[in-house]
C-alpha positions as semicolon CSV with decimal commas, in nm:
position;residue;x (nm);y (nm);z (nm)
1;X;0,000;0,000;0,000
2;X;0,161;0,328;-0,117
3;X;0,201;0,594;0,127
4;X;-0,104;0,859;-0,023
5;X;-0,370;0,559;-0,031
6;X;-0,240;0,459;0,352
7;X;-0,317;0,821;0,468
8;X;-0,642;0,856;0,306
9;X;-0,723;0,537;0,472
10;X;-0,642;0,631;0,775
11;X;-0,814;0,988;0,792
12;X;-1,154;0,810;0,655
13;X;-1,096;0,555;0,926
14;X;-0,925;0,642;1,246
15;X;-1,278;0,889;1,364
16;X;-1,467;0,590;1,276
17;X;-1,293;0,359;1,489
18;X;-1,292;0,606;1,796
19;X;-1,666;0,566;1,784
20;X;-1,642;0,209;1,767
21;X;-1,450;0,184;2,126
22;X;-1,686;0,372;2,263
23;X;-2,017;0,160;2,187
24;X;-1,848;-0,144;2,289
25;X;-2,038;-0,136;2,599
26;X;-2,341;-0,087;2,452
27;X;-2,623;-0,349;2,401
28;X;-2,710;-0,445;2,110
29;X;-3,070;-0,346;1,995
30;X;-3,345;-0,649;2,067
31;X;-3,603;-0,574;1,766
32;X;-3,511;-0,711;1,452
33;X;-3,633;-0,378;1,242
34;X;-3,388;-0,197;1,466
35;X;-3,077;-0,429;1,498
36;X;-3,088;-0,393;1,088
37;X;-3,105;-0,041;1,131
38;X;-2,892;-0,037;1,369
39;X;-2,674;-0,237;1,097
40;X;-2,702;-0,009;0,800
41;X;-2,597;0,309;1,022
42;X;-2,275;0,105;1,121
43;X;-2,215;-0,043;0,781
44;X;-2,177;0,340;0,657
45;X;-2,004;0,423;0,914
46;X;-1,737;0,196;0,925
47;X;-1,745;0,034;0,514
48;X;-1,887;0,214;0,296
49;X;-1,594;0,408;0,218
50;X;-1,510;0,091;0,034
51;X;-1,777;-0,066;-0,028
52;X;-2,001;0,199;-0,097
53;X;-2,287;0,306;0,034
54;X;-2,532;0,030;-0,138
55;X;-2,251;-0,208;-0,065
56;X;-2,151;-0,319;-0,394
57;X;-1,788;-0,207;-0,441
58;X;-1,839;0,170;-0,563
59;X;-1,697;0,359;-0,250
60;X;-1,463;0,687;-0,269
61;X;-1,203;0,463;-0,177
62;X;-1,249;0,202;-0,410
63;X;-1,047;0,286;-0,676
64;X;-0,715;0,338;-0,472
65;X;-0,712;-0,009;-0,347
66;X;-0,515;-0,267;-0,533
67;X;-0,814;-0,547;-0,498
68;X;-1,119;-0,395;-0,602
69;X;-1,357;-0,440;-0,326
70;X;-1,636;-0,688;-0,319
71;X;-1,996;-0,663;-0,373
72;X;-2,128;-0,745;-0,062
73;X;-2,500;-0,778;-0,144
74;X;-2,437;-1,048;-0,347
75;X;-2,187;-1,257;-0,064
76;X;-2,449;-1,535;-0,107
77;X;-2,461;-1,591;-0,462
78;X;-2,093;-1,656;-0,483
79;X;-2,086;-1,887;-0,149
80;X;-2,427;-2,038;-0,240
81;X;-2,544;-2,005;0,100
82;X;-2,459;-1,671;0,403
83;X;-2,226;-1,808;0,678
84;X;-2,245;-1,515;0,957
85;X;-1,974;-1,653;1,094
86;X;-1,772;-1,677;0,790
87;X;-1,871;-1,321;0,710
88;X;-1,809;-1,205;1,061
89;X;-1,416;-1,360;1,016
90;X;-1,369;-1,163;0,673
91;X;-1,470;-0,849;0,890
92;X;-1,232;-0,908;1,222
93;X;-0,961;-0,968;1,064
94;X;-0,943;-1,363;1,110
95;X;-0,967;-1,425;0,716
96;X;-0,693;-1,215;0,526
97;X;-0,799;-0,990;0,253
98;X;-0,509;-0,783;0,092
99;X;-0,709;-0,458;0,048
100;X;-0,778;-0,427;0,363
101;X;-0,415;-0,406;0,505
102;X;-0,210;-0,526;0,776
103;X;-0,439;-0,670;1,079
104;X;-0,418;-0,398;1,321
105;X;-0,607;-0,103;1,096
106;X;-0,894;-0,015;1,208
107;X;-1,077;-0,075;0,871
108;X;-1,088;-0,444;0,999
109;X;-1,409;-0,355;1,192
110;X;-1,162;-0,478;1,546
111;X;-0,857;-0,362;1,672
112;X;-0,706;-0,719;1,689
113;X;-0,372;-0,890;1,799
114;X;-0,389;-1,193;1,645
115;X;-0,105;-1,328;1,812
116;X;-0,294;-1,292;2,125
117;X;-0,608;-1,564;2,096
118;X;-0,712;-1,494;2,488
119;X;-0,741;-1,079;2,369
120;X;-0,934;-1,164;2,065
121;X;-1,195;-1,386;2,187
122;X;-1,290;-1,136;2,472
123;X;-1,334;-0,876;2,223
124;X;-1,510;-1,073;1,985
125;X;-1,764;-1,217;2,264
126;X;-1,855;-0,768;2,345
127;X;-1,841;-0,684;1,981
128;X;-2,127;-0,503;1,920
129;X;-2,065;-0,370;1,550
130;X;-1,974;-0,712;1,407
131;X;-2,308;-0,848;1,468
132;X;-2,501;-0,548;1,356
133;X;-2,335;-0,494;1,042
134;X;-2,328;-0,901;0,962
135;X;-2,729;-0,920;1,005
136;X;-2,756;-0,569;0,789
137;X;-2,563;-0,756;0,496
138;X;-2,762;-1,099;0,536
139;X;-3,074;-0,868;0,452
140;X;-2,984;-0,708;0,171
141;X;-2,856;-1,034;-0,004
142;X;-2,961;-1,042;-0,365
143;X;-3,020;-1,336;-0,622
144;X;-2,788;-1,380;-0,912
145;X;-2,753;-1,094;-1,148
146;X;-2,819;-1,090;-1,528
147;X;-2,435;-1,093;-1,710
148;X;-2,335;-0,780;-1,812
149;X;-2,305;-0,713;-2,193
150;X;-1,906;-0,727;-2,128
151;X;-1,947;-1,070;-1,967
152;X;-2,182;-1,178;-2,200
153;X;-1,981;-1,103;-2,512
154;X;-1,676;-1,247;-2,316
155;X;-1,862;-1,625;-2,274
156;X;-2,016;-1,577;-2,598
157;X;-1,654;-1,545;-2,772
158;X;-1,553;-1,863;-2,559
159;X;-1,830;-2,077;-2,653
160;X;-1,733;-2,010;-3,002
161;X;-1,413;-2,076;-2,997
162;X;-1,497;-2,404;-2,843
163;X;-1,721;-2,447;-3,074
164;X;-1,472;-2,391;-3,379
165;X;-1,216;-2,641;-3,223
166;X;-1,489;-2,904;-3,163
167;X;-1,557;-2,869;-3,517
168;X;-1,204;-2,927;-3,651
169;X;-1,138;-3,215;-3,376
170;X;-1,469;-3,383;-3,518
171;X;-1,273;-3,395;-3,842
172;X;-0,975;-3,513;-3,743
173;X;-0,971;-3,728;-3,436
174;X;-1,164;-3,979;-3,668
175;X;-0,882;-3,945;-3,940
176;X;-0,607;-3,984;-3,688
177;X;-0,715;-4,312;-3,583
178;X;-0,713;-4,403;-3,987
179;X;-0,299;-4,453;-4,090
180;X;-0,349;-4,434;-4,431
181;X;-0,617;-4,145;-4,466
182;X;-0,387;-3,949;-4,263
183;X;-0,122;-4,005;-4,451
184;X;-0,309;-3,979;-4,796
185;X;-0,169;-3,680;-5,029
186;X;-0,529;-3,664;-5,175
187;X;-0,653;-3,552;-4,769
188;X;-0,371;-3,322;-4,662
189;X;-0,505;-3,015;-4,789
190;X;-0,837;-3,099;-4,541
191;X;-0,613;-3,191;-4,318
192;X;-0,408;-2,893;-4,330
193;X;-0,689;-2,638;-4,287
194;X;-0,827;-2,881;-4,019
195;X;-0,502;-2,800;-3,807
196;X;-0,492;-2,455;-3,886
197;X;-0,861;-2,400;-3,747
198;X;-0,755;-2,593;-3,434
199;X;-0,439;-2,398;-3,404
200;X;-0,546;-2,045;-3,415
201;X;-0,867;-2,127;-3,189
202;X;-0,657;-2,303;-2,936
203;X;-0,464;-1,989;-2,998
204;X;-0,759;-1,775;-2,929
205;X;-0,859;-1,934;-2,633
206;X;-0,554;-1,907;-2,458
207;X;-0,550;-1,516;-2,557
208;X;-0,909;-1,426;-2,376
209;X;-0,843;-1,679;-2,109
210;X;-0,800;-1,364;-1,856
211;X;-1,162;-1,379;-1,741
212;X;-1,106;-1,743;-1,605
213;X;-0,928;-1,861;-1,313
214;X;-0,552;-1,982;-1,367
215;X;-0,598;-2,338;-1,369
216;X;-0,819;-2,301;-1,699
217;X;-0,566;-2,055;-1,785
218;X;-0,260;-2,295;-1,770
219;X;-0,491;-2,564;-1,957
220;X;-0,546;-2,317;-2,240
221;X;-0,208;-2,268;-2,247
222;X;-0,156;-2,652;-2,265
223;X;-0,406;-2,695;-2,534
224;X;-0,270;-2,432;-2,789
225;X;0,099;-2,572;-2,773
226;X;-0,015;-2,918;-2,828
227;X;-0,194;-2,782;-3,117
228;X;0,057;-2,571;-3,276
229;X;0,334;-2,897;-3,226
230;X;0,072;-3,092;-3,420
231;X;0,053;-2,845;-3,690
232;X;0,393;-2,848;-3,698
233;X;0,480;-3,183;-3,784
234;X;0,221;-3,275;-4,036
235;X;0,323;-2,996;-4,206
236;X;0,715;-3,176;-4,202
237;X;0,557;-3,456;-4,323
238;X;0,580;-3,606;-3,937
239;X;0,231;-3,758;-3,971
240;X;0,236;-4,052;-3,703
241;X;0,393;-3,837;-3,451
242;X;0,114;-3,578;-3,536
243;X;-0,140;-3,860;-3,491
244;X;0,001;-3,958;-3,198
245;X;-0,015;-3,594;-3,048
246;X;-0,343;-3,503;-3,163
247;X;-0,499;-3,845;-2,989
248;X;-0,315;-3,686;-2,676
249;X;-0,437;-3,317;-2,697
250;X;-0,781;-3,428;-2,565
251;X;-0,621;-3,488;-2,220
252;X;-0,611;-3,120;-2,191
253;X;-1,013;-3,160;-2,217
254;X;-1,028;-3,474;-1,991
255;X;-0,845;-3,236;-1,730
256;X;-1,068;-2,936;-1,755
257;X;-1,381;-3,112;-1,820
258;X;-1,342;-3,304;-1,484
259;X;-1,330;-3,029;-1,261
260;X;-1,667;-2,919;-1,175
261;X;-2,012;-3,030;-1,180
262;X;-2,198;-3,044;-1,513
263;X;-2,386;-2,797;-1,613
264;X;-2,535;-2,859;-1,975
265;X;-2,590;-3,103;-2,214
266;X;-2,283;-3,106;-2,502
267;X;-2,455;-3,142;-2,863
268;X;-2,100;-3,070;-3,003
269;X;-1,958;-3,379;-2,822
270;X;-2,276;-3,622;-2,966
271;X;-2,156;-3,497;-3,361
272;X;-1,797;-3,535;-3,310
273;X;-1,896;-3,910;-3,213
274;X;-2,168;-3,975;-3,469
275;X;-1,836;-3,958;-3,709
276;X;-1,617;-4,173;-3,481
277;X;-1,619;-4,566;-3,479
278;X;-1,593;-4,619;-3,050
279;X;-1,556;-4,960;-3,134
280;X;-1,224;-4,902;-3,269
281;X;-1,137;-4,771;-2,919
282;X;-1,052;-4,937;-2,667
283;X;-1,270;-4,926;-2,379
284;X;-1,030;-4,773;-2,125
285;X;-0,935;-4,514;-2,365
286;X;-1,306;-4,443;-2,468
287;X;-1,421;-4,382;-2,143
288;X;-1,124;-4,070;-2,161
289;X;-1,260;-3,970;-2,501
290;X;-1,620;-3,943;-2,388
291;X;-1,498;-3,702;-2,079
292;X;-1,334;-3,478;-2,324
293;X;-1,667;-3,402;-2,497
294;X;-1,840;-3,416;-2,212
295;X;-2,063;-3,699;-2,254
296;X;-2,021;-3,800;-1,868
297;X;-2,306;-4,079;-1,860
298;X;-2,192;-4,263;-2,148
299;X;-1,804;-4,234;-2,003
300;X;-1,927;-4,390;-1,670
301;X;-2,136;-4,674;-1,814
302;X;-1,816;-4,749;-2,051
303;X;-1,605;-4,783;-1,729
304;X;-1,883;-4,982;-1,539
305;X;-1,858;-5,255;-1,816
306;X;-1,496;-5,260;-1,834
307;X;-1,485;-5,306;-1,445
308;X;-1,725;-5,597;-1,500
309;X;-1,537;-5,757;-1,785
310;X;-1,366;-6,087;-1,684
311;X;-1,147;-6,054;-2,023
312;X;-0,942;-5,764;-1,847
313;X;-0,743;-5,828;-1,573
314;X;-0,860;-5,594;-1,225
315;X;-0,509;-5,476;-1,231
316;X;-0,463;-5,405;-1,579
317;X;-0,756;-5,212;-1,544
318;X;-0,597;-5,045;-1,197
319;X;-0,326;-4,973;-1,437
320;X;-0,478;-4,789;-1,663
321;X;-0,657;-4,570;-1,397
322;X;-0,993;-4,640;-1,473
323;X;-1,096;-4,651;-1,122
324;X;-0,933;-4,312;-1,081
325;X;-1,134;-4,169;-1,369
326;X;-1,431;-4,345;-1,279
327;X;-1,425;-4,217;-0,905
328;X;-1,320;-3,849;-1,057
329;X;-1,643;-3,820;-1,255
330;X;-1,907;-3,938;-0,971
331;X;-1,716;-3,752;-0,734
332;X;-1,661;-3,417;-0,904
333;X;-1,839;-3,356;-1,240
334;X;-2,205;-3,645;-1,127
335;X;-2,147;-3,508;-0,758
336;X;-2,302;-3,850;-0,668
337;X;-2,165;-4,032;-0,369
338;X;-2,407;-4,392;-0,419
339;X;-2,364;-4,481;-0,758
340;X;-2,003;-4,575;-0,704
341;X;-2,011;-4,779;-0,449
342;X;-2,235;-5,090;-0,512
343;X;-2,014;-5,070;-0,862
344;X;-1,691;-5,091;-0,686
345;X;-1,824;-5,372;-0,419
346;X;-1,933;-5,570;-0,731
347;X;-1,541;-5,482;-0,902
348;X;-1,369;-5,610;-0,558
349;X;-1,516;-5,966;-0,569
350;X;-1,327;-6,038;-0,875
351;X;-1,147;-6,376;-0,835
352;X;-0,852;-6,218;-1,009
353;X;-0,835;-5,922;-0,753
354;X;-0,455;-5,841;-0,620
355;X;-0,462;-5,817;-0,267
356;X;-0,342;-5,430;-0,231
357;X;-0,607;-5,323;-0,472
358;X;-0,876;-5,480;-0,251
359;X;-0,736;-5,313;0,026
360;X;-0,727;-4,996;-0,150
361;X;-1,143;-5,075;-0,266
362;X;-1,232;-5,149;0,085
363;X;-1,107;-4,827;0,181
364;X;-1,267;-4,637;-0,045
365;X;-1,607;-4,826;-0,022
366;X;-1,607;-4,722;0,355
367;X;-1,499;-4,381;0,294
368;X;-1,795;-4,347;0,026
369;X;-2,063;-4,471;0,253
370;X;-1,906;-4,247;0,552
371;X;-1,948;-3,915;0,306
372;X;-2,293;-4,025;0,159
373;X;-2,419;-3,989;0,537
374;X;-2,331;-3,666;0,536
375;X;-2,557;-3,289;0,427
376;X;-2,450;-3,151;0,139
377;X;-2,256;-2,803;0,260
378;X;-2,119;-2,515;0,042
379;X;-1,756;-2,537;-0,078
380;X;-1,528;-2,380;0,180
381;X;-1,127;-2,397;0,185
382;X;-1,185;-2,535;0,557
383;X;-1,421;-2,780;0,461
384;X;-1,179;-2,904;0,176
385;X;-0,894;-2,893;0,414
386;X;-1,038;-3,115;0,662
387;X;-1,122;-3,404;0,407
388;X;-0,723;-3,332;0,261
389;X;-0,679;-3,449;0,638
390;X;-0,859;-3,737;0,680
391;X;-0,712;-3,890;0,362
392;X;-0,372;-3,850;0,524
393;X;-0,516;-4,020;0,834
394;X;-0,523;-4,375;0,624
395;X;-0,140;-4,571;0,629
396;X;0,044;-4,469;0,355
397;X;0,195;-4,670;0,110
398;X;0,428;-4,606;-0,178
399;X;0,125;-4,467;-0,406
400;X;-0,047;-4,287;-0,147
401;X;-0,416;-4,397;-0,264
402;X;-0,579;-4,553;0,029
403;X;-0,735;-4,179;0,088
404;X;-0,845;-4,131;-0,236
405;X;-1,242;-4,087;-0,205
406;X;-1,118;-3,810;0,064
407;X;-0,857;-3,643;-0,165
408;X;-1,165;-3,653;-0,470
409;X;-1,381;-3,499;-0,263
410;X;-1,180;-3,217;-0,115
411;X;-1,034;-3,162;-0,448
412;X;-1,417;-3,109;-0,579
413;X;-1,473;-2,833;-0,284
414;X;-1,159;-2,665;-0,372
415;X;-1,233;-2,616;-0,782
416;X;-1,602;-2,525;-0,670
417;X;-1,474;-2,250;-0,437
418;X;-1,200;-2,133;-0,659
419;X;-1,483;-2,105;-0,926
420;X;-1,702;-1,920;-0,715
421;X;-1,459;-1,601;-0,805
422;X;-1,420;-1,303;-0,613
423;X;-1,159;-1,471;-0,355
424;X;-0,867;-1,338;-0,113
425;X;-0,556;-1,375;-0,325
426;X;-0,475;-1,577;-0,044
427;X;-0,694;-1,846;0,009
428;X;-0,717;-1,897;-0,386
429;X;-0,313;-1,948;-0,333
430;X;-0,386;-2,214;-0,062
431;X;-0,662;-2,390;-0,305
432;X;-0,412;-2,411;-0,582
433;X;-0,148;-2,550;-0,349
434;X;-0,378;-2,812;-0,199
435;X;-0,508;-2,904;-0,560
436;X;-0,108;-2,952;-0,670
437;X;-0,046;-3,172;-0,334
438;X;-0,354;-3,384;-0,382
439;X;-0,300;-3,409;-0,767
440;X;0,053;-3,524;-0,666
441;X;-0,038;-3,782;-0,447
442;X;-0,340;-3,964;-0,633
443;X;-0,297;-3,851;-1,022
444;X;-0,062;-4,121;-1,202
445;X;0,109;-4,042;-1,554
446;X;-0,069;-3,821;-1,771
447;X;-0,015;-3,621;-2,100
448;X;-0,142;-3,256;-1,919
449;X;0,099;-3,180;-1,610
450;X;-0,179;-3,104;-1,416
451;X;0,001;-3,103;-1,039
452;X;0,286;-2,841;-1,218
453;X;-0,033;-2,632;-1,312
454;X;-0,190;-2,625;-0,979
455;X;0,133;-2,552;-0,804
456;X;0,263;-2,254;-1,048
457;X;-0,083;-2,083;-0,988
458;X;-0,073;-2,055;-0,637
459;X;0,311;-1,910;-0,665
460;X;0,145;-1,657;-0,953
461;X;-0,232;-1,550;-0,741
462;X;-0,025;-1,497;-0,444
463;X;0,390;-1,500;-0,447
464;X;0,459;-1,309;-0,090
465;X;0,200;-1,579;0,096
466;X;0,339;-1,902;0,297
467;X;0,187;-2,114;0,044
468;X;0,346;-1,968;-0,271
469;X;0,662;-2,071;-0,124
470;X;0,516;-2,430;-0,003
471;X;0,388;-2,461;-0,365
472;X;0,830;-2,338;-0,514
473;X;0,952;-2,650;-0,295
474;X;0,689;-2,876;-0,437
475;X;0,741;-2,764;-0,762
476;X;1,086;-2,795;-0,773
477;X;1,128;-3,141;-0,628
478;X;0,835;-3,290;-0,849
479;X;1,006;-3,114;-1,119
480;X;1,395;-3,272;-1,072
481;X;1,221;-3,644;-0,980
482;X;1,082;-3,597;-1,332
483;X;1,297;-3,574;-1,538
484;X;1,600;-3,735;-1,301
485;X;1,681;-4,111;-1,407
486;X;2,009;-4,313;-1,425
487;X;2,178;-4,073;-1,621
488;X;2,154;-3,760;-1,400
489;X;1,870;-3,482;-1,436
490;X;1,857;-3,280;-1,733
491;X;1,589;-3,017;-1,692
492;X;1,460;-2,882;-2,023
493;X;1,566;-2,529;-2,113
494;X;1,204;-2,405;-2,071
495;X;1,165;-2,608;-1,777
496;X;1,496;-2,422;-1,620
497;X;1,359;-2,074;-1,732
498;X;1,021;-2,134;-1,558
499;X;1,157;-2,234;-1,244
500;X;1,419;-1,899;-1,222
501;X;1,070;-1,681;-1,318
502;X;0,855;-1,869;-1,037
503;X;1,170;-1,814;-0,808
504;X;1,198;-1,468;-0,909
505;X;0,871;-1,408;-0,832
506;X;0,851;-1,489;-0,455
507;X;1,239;-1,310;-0,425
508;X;1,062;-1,036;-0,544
509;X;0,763;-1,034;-0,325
């Protein structure tokens, strides 16, 4: 905070909070009409410099902070439910928020210590203020707003991009899987154009990606090298290395189409497969192909026959994750705790069943009937943390899965919460850190370096915080067992250069 914004803080702030010490002895008011009265007068009192006088970020101050503030009428809508006591923390000080300064200003609503616990609680327990201001903002609460023409052009331009690379991928995933059409003179200017629609959409994406959060940023990213390497080699003539690649850039789908909850039906995914032959496929690799264009139901009753089929060993199928995938999608996208389990009780009386993957099953059987007991509650990073725990509770082995079902499901709370938006740069860092430690521990090979992403974002939303630097260490050891074998480590040159900027980042901060 530069030194003019600091004093204009303070002169709007430091008569306020001389009032505030002297109603702490005051009672609070008893009638509900006049407690949210009561609220509303100490609201503009004490934040609507900020947060304006209606609350919704337009105060005199707003525009010298470095995080514009929130709109507080619409706290609700982004948490899907209003947690007094979780709005209560964001006003004392016990949740960070970097535009409101270090702890001790007074624009915290509490003069607080909070190295001294015994201090704190006694003034939180006679905080008059807190309450008042917390019921004032529970009333005026306000149901989801219409998009705003910016927004609306912004996810209209997405959807169309998507759209455009769908349509080029529904040409050519089908002709990759063909050797000798791909490699036919007679297709290659199709082809060609094909990969040049795919390229500069992918490119496009990546280019307006600024409105998302980083993960989907870094996946963008992801998606419009892969496609530019594939252009690249059919165009040198490279064409079962560009097969090869282009059967792999769906991963980056697989990895952003698993992270939330479904929200729409995908008629874009149904034509790319009216052109496909599945049958060609095999089934563990179709169930990943079906995620990628979203057609979630069809992916999970793929995987339910597989885990049924006596013809495939239980741990080739372990091997090829399918029980990680399948899990992934109830868990996360399905949000549905029962279906899984009577599957995977059926998958772990296999005759054929190695013993540490029925350990692993039984595990996760008991963890899914423990969670399926449970209410459904709004995604919180405490909540999430909490699960993280429990899955560390479980003996580890060498692979770390017993805690799996745990791990899935605080890995859904965190992508719900970091979607929500409008986050401390703080917490989102912690949520991106916890995302790269539980993607470390239960994610096995695959083509989109999904624990790297996680961890780089929470060094990039938040370098000065504890877990940016948690997040470096991480990073850097998952990065040298990588590529280390026999022969030494030998770090890629891009590899080296992203470390130094991630390290220069936190030097800096």
């Amino acid at each position: 905070m530069n030194r003019a914004r600091t004093c204009l803080l303070l002169a709007l702030c430091l008569p306020l909070f001389a009032c505030e010490l002297a109603e702490r002895a005051l009672a609070p008011p008893e009638a509900p009409e006049d407690r949210l009265a009561a609220g509303r007068e100490r609201f503009l009192r004490y934040c609507s410099s900020c947060h304006g006088q209606e609350a919704m970020g337009s105060g005199p101050v707003a525009a010298t902070l470095k995080r514009p503030p929130a709109d507080l009428t619409r706290i609700a809508v982004r948490r899907d439910e209003f947690d007094p006591d979780f709005v209560a923390k964001y006003i004392d000080g016990r949740i960070r928020i970097a535009a409101h300064g270090p702890t001790d200003m007074p624009v915290w609503g509490r003069r607080l210590d909070d190295r001294n616990e015994e201090l704190y609680q006694e003034t939180r327990l006679t905080s008059v203020a807190i309450s008042l201001i917390v019921d004032y903002l529970e009333s005026i609460q306000v149901g989801p707003a219409p998009e705003s023409p910016k927004a609306e052009a912004a996810r209209d331009s997405t959807l169309a991009t998507m759209h455009r690379i769908f349509d080029s991928l529904a040409y050519l995933l089908p002709a990759s899987l063909d050797d000798e059409l791909f490699s036919d003179p007679t297709e290659s200017a199709a082809i060609t154009s094909a990969l040049g629609v795919l390229s500069e959409s992918a490119g496009g994406l990546e280019a307006h990606a600024g409105a998302h959060d980083a993960a989907f940023r870094l996946l963008s990213g992801s998606l419009a090298a892969d496609a530019r390497e594939i252009q690249h080699r059919f165009a040198q003539g490279r064409y079962a290395e560009a097969q090869f690649f282009l059967q792999q850039l769906t991963e980056n789908c697989v990895a952003c189409h698993s992270r939330l909850p479904t929200r729409r039906d995908f008629p874009f995914g149904e034509r790319l497969l009216d052109r496909m032959d599945l049958d060609r496929i095999a089934a563990v690799d179709r169930g990943r192909l079906l995620v990628s264009v979203r057609q979630f139901e069809q992916a999970l009753r793929t995987w339910e026959q597989l885990l049924a089929d006596p013809s495939v060993s239980a741990a080739e199928i372990d091997l090829a994750g399918v029980p990680l995938d399948y899990l992934t999608i109830c868990i996360r996208v399905e949000r549905d705790l029962a279906r899984p389990r009577p599957v995977l009780e059926r998958f772990a009386q296999r005759p054929d069943m190695p013993r540490y993957l029925g350990h692993h099953l039984a595990l996760w059987i008991e963890s899914l009937r423990e969670l399926e007991r449970q209410p459904d509650r709004p995604p919180t990073l405490e909540r999430a943390k909490e699960l993280a725990d429990r899955s560390r509770e479980h003996p580890a082995t060498a692979v770390s899965r017993e805690g799996l079902v745990y791990d899935l499901m605080a890995s859904s709370l965190l992508h719900r919460y970091v979607d929500a938006g409008d986050q401390p740069e703080e917490a989102l860092s912690e949520a991106y850190y916890l995302l790269g430690v539980i993607q470390a521990r239960t994610g096995y090979a695959s083509w989109v370096p999904e624990t790297e992403f996680y961890l780089e974002a929470a060094i990039r939303v938040a370098p000065a915080t504890e877990s940016a630097e948690q997040a470096y260490l991480l990073l850097e050891e998952y990065t040298v067992l990588s590529y280390g074998g026999s022969s030494g480590t030998h770090l890629p040159a891009d590899v080296v250069q992203k470390l130094s900027e991630l390290r220069g980042l936190l030097d800096s901060s």
